[in-house]
TIVO-2410 file (N, C-alpha, C; in nm, 3 decimals):
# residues 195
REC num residu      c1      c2      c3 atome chaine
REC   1      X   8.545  17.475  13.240     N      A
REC   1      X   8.682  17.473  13.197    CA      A
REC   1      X   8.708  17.344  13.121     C      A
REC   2      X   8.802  17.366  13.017     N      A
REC   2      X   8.810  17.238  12.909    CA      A
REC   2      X   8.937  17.214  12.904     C      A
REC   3      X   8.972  17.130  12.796     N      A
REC   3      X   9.123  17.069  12.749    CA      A
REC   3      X   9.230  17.096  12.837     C      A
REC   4      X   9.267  16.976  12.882     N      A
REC   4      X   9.349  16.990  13.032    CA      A
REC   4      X   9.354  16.987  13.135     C      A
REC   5      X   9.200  16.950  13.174     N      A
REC   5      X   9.164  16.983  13.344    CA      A
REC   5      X   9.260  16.834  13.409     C      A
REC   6      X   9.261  16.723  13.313     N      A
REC   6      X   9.347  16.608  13.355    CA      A
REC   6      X   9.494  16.590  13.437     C      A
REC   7      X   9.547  16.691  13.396     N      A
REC   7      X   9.666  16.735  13.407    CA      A
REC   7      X   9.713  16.879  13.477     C      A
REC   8      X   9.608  16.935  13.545     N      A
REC   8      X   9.601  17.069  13.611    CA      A
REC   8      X   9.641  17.189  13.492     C      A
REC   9      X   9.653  17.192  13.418     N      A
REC   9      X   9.618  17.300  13.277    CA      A
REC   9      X   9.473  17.267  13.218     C      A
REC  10      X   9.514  17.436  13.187     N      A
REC  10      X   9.391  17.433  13.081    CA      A
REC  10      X   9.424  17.544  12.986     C      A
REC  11      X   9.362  17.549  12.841     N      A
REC  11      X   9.397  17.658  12.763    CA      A
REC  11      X   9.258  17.771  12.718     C      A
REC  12      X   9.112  17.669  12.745     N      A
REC  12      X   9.009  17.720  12.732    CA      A
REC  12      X   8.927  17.752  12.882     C      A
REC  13      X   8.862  17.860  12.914     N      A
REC  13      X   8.793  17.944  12.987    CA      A
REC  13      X   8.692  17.976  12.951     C      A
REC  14      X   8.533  17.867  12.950     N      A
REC  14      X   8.448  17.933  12.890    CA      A
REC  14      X   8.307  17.920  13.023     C      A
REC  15      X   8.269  18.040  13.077     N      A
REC  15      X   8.156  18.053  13.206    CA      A
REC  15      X   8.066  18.182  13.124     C      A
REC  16      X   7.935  18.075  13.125     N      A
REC  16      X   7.821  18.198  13.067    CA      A
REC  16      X   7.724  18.155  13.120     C      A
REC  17      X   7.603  18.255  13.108     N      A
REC  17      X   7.452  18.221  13.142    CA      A
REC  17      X   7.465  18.206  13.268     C      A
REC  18      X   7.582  18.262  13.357     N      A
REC  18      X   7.574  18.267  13.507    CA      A
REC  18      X   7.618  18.376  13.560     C      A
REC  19      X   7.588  18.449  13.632     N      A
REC  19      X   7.620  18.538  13.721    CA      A
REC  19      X   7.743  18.546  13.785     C      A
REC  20      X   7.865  18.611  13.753     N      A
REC  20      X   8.005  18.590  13.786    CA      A
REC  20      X   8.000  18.738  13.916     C      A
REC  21      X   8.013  18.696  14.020     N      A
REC  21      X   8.044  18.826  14.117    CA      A
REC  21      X   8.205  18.882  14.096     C      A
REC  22      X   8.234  18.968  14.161     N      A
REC  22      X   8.395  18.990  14.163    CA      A
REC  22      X   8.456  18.903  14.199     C      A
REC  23      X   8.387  18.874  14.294     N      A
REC  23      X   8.438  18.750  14.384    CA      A
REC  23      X   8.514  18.632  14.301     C      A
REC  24      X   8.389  18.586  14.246     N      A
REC  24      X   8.413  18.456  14.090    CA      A
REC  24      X   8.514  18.480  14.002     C      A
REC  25      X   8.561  18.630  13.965     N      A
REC  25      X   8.651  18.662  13.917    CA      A
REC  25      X   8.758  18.674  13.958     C      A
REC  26      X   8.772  18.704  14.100     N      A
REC  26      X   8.919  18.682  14.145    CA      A
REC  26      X   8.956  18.541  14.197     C      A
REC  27      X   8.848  18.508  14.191     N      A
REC  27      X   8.912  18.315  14.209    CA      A
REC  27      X   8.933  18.237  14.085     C      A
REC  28      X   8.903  18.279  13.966     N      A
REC  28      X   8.934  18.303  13.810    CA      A
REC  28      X   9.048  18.336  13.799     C      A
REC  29      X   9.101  18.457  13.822     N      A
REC  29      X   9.222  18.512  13.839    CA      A
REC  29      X   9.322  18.405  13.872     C      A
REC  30      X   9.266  18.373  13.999     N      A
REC  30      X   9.411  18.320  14.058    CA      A
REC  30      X   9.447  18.175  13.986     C      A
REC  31      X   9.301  18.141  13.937     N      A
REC  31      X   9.344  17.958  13.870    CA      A
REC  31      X   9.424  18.004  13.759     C      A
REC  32      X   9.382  18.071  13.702     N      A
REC  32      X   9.469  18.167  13.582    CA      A
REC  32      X   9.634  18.172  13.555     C      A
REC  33      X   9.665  18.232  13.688     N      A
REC  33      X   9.739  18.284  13.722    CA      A
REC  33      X   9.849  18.165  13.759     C      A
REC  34      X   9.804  18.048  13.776     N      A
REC  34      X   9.875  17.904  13.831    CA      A
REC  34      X  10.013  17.892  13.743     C      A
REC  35      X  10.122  17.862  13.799     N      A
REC  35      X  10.235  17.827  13.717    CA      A
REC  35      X  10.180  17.714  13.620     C      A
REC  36      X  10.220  17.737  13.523     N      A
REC  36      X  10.212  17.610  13.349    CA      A
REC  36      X  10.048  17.648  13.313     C      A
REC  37      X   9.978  17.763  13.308     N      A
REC  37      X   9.850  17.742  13.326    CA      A
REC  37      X   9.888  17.871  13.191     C      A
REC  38      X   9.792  17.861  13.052     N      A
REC  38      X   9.842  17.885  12.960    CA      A
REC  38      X   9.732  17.938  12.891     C      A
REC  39      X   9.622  17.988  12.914     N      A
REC  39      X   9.488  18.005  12.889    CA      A
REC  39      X   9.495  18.085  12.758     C      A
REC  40      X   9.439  18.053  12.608     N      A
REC  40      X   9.443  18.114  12.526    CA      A
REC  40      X   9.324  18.166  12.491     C      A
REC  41      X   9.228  18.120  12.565     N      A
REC  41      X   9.046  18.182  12.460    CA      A
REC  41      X   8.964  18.179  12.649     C      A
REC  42      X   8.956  18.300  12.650     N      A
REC  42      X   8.880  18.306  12.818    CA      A
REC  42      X   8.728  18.370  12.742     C      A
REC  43      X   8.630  18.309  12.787     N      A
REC  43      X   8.489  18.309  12.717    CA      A
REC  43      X   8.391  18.378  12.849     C      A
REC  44      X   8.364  18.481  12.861     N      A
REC  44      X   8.237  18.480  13.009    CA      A
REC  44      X   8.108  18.575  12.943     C      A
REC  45      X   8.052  18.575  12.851     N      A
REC  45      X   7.940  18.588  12.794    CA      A
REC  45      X   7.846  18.565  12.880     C      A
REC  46      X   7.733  18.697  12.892     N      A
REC  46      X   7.619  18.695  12.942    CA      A
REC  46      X   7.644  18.637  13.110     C      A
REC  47      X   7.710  18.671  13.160     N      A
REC  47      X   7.772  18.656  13.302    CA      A
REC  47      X   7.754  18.815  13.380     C      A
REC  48      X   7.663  18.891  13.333     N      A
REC  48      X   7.647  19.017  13.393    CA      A
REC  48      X   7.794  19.095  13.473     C      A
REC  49      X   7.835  19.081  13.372     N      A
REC  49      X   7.982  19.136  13.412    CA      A
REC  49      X   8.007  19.260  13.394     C      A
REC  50      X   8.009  19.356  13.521     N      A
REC  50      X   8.009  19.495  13.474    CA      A
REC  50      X   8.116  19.565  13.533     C      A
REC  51      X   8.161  19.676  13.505     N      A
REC  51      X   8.259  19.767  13.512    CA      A
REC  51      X   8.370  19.707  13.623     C      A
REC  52      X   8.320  19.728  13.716     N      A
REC  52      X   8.415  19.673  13.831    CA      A
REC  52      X   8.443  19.539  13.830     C      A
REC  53      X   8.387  19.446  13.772     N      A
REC  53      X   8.420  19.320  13.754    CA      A
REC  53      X   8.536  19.315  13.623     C      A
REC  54      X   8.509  19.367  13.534     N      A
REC  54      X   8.603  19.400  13.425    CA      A
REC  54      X   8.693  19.483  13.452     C      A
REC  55      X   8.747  19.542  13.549     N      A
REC  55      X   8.848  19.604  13.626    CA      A
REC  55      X   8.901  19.529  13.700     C      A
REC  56      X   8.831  19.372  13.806     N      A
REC  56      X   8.890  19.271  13.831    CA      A
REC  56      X   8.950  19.189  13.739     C      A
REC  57      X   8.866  19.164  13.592     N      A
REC  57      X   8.945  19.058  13.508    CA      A
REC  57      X   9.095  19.154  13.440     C      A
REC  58      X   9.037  19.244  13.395     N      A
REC  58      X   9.160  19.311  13.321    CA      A
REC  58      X   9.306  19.327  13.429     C      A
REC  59      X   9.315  19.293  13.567     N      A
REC  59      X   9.429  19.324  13.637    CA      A
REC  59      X   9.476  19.201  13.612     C      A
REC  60      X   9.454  19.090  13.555     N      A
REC  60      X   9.504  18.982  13.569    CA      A
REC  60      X   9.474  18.891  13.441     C      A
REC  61      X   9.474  18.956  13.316     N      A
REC  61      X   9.509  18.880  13.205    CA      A
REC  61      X   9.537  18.783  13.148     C      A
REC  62      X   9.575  18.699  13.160     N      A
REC  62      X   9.685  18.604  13.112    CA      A
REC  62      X   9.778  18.636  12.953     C      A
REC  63      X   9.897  18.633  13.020     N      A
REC  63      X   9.968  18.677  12.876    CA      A
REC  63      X   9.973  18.590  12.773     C      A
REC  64      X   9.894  18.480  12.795     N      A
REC  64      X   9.901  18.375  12.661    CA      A
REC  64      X   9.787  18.365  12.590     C      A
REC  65      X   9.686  18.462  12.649     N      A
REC  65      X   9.566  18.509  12.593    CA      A
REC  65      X   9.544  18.583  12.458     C      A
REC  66      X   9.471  18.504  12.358     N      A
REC  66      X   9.439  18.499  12.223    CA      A
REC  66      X   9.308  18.549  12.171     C      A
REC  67      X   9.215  18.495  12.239     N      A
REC  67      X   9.068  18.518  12.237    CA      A
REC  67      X   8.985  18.601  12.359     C      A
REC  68      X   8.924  18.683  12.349     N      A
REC  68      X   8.861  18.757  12.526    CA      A
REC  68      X   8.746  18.750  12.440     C      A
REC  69      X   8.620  18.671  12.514     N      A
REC  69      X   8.494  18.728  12.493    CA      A
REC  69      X   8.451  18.766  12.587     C      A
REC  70      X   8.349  18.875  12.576     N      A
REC  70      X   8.292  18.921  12.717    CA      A
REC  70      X   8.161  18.978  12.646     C      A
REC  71      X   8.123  18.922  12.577     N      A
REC  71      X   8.012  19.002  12.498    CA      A
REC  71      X   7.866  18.987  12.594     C      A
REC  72      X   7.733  19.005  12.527     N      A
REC  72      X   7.626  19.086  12.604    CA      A
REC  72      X   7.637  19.077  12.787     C      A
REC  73      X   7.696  19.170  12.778     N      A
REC  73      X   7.745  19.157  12.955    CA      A
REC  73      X   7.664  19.317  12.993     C      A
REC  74      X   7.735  19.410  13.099     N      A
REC  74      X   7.694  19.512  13.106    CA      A
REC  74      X   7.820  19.625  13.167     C      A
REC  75      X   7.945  19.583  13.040     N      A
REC  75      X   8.035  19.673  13.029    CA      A
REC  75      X   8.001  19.794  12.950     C      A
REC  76      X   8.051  19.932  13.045     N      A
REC  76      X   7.985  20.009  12.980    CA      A
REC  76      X   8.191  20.105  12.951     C      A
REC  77      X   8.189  20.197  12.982     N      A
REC  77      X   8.293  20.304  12.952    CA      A
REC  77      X   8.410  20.260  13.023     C      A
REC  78      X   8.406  20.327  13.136     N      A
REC  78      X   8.484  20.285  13.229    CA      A
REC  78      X   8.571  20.135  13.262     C      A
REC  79      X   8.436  20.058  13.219     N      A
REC  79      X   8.496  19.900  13.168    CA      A
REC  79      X   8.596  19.867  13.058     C      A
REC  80      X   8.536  19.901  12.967     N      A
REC  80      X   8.582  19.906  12.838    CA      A
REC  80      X   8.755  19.985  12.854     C      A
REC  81      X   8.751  20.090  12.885     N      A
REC  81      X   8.865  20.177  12.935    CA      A
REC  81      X   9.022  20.087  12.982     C      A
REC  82      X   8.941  20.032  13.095     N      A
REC  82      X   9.038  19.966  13.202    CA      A
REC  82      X   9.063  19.835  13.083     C      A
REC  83      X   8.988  19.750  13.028     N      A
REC  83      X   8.975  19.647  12.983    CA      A
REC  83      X   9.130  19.661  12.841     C      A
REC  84      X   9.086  19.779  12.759     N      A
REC  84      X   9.218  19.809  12.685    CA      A
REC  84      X   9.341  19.843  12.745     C      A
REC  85      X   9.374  19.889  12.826     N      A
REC  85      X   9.466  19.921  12.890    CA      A
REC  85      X   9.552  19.807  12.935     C      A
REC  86      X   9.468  19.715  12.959     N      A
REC  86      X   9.566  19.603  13.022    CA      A
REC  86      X   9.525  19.466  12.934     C      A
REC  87      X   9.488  19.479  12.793     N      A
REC  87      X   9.502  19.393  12.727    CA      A
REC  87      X   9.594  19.315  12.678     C      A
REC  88      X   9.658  19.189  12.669     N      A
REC  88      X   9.793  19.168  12.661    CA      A
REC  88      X   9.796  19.128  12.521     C      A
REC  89      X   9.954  19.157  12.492     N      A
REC  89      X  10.017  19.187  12.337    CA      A
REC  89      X   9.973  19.049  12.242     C      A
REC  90      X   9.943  18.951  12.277     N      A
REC  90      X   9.926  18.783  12.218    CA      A
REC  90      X   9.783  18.823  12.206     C      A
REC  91      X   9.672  18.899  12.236     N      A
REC  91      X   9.532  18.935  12.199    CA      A
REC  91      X   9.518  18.910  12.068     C      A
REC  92      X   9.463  18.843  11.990     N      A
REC  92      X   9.415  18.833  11.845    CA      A
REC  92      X   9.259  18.874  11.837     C      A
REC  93      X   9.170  18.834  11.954     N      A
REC  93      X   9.047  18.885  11.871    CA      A
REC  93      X   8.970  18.909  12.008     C      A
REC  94      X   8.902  19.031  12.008     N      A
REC  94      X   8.812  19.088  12.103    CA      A
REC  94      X   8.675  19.095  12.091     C      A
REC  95      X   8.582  19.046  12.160     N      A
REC  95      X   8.400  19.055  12.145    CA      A
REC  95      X   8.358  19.124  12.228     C      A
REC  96      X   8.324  19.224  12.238     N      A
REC  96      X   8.266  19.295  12.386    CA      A
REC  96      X   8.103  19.356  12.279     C      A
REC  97      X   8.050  19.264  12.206     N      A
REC  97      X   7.904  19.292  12.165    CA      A
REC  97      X   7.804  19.306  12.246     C      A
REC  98      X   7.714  19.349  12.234     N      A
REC  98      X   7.558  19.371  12.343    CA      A
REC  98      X   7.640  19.420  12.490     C      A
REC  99      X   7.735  19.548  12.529     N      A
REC  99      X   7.709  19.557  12.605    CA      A
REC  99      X   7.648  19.759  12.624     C      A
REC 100      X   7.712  19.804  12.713     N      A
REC 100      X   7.685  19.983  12.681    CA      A
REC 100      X   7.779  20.087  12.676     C      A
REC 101      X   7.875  20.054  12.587     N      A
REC 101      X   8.033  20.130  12.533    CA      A
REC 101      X   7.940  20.215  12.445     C      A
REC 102      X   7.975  20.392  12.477     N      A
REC 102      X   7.949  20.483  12.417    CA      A
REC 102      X   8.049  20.498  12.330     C      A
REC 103      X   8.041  20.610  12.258     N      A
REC 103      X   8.155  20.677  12.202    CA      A
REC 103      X   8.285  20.707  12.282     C      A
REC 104      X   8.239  20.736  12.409     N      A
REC 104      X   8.394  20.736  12.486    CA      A
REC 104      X   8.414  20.624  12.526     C      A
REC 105      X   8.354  20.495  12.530     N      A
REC 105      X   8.449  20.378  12.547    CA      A
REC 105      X   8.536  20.359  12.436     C      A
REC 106      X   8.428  20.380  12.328     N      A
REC 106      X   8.556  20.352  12.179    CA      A
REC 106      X   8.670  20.404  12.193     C      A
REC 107      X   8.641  20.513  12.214     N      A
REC 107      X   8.780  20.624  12.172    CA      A
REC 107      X   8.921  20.573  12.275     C      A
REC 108      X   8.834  20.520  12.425     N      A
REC 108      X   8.936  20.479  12.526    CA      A
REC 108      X   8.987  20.328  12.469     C      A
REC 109      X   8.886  20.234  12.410     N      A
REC 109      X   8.944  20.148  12.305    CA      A
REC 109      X   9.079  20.150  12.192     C      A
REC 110      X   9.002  20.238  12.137     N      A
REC 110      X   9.115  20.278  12.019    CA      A
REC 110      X   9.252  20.373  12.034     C      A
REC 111      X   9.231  20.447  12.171     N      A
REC 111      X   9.360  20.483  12.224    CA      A
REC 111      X   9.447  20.374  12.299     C      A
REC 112      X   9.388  20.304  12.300     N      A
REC 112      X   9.460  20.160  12.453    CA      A
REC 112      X   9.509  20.015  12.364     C      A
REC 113      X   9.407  19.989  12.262     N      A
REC 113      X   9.443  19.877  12.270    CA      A
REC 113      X   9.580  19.850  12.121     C      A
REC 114      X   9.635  19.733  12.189     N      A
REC 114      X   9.768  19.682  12.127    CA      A
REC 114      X   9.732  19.657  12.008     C      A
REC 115      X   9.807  19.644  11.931     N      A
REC 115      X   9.855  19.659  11.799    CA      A
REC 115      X   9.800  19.513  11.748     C      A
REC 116      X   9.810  19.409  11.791     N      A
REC 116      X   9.799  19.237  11.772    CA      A
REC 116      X   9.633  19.182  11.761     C      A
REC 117      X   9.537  19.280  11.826     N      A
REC 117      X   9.413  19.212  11.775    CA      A
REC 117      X   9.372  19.230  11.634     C      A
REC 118      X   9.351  19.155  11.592     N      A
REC 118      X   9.266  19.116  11.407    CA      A
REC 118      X   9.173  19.129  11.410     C      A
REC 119      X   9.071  19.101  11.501     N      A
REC 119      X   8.928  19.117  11.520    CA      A
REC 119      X   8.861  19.177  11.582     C      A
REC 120      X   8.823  19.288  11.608     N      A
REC 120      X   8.700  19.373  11.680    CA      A
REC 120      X   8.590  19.379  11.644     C      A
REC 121      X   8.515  19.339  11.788     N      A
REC 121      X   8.339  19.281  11.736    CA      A
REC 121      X   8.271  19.401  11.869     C      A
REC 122      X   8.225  19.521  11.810     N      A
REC 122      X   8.143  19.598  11.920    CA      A
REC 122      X   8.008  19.594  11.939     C      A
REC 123      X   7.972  19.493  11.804     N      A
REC 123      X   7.810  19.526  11.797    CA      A
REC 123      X   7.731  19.540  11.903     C      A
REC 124      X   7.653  19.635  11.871     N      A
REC 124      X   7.529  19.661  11.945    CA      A
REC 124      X   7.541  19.680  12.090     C      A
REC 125      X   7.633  19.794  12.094     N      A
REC 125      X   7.662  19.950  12.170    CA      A
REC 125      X   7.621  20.054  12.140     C      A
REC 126      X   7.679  20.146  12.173     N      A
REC 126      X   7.588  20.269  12.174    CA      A
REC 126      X   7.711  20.382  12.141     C      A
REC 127      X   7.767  20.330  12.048     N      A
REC 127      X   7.873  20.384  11.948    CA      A
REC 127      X   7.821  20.463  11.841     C      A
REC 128      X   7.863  20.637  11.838     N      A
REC 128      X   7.751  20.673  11.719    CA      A
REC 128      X   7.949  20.734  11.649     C      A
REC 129      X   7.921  20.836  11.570     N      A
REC 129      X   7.996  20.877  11.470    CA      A
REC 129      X   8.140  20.911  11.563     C      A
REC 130      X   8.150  20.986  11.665     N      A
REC 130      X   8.287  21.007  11.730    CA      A
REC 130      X   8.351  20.898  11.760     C      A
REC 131      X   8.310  20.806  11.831     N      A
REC 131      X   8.326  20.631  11.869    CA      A
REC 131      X   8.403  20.604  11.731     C      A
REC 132      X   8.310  20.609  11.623     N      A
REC 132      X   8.358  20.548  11.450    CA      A
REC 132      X   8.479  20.632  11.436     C      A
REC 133      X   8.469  20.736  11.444     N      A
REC 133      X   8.603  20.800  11.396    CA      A
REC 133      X   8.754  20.784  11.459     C      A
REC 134      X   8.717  20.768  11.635     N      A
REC 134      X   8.849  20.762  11.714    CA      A
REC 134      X   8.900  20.599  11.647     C      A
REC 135      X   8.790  20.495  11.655     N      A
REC 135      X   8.804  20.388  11.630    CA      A
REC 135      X   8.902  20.374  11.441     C      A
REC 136      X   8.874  20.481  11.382     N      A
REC 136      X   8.896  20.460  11.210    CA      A
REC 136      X   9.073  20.525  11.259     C      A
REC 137      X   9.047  20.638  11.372     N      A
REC 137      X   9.197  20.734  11.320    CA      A
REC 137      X   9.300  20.614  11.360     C      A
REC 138      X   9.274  20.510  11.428     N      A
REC 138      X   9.343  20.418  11.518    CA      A
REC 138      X   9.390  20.285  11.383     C      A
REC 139      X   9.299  20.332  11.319     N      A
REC 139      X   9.301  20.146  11.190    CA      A
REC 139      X   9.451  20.154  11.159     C      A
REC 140      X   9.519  20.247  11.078     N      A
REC 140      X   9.665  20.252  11.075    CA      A
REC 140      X   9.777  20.183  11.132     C      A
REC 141      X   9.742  20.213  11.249     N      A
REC 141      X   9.812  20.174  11.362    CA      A
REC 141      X   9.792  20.013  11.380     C      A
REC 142      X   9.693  19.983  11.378     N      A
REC 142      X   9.687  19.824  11.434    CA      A
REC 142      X   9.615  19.694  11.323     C      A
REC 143      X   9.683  19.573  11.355     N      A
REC 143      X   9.663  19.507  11.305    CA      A
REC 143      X   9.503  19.426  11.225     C      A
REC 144      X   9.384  19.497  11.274     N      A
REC 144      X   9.302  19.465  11.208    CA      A
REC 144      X   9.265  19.407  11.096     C      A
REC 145      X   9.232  19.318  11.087     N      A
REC 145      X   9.119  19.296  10.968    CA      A
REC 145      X   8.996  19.274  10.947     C      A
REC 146      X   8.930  19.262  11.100     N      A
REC 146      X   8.769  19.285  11.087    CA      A
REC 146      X   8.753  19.379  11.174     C      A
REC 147      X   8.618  19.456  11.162     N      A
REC 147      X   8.573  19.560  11.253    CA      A
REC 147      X   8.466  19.503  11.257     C      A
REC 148      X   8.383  19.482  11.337     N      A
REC 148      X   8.213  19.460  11.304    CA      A
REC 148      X   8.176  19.581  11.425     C      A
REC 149      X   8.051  19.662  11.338     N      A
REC 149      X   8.015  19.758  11.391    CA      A
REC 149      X   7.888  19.738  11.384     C      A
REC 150      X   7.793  19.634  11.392     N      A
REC 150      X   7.651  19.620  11.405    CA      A
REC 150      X   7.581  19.685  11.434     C      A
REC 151      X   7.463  19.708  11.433     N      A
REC 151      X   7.364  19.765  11.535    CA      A
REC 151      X   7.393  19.861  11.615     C      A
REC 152      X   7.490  19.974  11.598     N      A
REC 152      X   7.549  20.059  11.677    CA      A
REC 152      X   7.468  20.213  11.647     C      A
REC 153      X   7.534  20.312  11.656     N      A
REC 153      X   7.475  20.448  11.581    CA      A
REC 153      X   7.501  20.557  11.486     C      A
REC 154      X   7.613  20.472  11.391     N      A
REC 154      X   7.686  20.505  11.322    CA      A
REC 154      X   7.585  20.527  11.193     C      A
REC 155      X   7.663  20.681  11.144     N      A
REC 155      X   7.599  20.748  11.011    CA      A
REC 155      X   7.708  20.768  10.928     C      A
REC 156      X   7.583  20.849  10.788     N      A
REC 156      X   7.728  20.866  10.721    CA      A
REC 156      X   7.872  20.951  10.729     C      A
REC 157      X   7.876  21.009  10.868     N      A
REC 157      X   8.011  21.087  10.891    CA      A
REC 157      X   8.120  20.951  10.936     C      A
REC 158      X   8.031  20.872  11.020     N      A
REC 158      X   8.134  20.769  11.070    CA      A
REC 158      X   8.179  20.701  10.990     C      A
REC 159      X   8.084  20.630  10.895     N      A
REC 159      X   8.120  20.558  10.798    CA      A
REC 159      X   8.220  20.665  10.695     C      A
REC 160      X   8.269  20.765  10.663     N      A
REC 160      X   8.320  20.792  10.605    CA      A
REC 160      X   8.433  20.838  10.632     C      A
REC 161      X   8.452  20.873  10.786     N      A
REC 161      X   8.572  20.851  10.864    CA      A
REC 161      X   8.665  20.719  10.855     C      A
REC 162      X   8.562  20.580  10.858     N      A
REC 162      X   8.618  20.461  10.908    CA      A
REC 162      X   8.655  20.429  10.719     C      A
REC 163      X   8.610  20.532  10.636     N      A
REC 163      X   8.649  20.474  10.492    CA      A
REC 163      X   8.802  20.532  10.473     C      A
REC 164      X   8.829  20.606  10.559     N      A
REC 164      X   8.945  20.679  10.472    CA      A
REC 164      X   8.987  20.678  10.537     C      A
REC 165      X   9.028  20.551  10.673     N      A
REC 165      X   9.109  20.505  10.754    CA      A
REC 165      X   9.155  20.363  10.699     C      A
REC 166      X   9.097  20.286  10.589     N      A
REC 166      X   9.105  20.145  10.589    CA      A
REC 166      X   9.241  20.135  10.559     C      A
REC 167      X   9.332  20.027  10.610     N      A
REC 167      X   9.443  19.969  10.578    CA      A
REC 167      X   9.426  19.907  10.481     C      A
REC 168      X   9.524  19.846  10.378     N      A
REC 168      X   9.525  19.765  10.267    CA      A
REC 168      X   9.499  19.611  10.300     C      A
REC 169      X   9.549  19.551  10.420     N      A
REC 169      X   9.503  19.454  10.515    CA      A
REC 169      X   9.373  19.424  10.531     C      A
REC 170      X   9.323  19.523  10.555     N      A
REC 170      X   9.206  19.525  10.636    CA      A
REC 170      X   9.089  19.418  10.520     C      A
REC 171      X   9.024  19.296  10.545     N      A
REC 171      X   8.953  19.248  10.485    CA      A
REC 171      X   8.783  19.296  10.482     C      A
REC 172      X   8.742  19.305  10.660     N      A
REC 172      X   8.592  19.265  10.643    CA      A
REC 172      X   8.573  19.404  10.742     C      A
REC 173      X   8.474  19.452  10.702     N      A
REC 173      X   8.394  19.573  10.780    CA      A
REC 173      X   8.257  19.518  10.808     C      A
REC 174      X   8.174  19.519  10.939     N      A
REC 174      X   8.055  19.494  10.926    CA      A
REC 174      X   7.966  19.626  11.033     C      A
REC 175      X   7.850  19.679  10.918     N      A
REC 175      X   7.782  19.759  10.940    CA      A
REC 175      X   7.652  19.800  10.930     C      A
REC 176      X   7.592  19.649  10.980     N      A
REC 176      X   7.440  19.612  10.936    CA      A
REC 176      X   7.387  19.698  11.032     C      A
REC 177      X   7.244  19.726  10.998     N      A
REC 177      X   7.159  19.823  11.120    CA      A
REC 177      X   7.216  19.916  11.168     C      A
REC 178      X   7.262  20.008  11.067     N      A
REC 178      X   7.271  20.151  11.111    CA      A
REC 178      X   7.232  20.264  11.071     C      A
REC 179      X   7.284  20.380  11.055     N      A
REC 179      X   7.248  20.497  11.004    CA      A
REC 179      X   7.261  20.515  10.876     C      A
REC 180      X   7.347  20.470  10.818     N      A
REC 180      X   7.400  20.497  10.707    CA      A
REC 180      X   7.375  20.509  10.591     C      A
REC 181      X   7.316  20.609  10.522     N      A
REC 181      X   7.283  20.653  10.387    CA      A
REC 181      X   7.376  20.664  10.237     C      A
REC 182      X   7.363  20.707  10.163     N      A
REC 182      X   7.418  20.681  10.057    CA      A
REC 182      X   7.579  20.763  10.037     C      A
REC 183      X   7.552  20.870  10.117     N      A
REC 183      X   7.697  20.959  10.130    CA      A
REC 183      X   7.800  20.887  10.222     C      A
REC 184      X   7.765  20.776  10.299     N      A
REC 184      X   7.813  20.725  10.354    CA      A
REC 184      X   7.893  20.547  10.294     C      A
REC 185      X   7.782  20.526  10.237     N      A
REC 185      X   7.802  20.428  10.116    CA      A
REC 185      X   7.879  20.402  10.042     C      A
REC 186      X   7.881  20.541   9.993     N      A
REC 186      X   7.977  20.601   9.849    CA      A
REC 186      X   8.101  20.592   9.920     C      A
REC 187      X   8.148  20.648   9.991     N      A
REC 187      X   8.260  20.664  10.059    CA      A
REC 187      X   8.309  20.542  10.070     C      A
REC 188      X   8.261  20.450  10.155     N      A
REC 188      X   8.262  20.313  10.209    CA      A
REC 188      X   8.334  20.239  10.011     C      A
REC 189      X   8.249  20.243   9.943     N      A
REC 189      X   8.242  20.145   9.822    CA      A
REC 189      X   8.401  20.259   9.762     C      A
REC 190      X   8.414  20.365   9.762     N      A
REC 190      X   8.489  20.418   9.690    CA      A
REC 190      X   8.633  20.427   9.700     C      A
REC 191      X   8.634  20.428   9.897     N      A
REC 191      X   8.742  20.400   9.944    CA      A
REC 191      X   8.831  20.302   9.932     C      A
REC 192      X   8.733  20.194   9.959     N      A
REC 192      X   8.773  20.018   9.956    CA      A
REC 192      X   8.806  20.012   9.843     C      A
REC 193      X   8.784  20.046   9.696     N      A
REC 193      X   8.818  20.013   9.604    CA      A
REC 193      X   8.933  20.098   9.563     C      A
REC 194      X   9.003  20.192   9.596     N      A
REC 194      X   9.059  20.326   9.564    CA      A
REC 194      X   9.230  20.203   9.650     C      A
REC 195      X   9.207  20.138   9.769     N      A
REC 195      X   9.319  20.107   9.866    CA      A
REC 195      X   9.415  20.008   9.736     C      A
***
């Protein structure tokens, strides 16, 4: 924990490369949770944090929360699910990369989450074309301007779903290491330029 520990605040939350039980998380929670305690960027990367643990963090948020990383962890659907649902409205940017969100985590993603994140980083899940599409019918709706879709399992149906969803906003798409062929391409290059 950083900036502030002097003064019993803090605004940064960053625990990785350790093993967080539920346990660790609800005693997280509660420092969290402290009157004047204002946490804007909560970091727990590679903390083997899985479903039920991400059902402990998501009950207890912090509403001044800006940044959530939770990336290569081992959130899979169900995580992911609960995790949008109780994301709070001040969210600007989400990482849940390297963990095992199928297509139905996306879709429970892109039905759940608030309007205020700019950044969605899923890479390297197990997101193939339905995932891309629930995720594209949703772009409208919310504030985005990056998607990064890395290493996922997206082809050219997804990619051409997520083309003819783009907002005029929307700056950066990322879609290295995937399926995606030239019908998918075209779309992608034709769309973006068409907004």
């Amino acid at each position: 924990m950083r900036h502030g520990i002097a003064n019993g605040t803090f605004t940064e939350v960053t625990v990785g490369y350790k093993e967080i039980t539920v346990q660790g998380i609800l005693i997280l929670n509660a420092a969290m949770s402290q009157p004047g305690q204002k946490v804007r960027t909560l970091s727990l990367c590679t903390a083997k944090i899985d479903d039920t643990s991400a059902a402990a963090l998501a009950a207890h948020l912090p509403h001044t929360l800006k940044t959530l990383w939770l990336g290569n962890n081992s959130i899979s659907d169900p995580g992911a699910a609960v995790l949008a649902a109780n994301l709070p409205p001040s969210l600007t940017d989400l990482y849940l990369y390297s963990n095992q969100i199928t297509d139905i985590g996306a879709a429970a993603l892109a039905a759940s989450l608030p309007a205020s994140p700019i950044l969605l980083n899923l890479n390297s899940n197990r997101i193939g074309d339905a995932g891309a599409a629930a995720l594209a019918a949703t772009l409208p709706r919310l504030s985005l301007t990056t998607l990064s879709l890395e290493d996922t399992r997206i082809s050219d149906t997804g990619a051409t779903a997520l083309a003819a969803n783009l907002p005029r906003s929307f700056e950066k798409l990322y879609l290295h290491v995937n399926q995606i062929g030239d019908a998918g391409a075209l779309a992608l290059a034709t769309n973006y330029l068409s907004r």
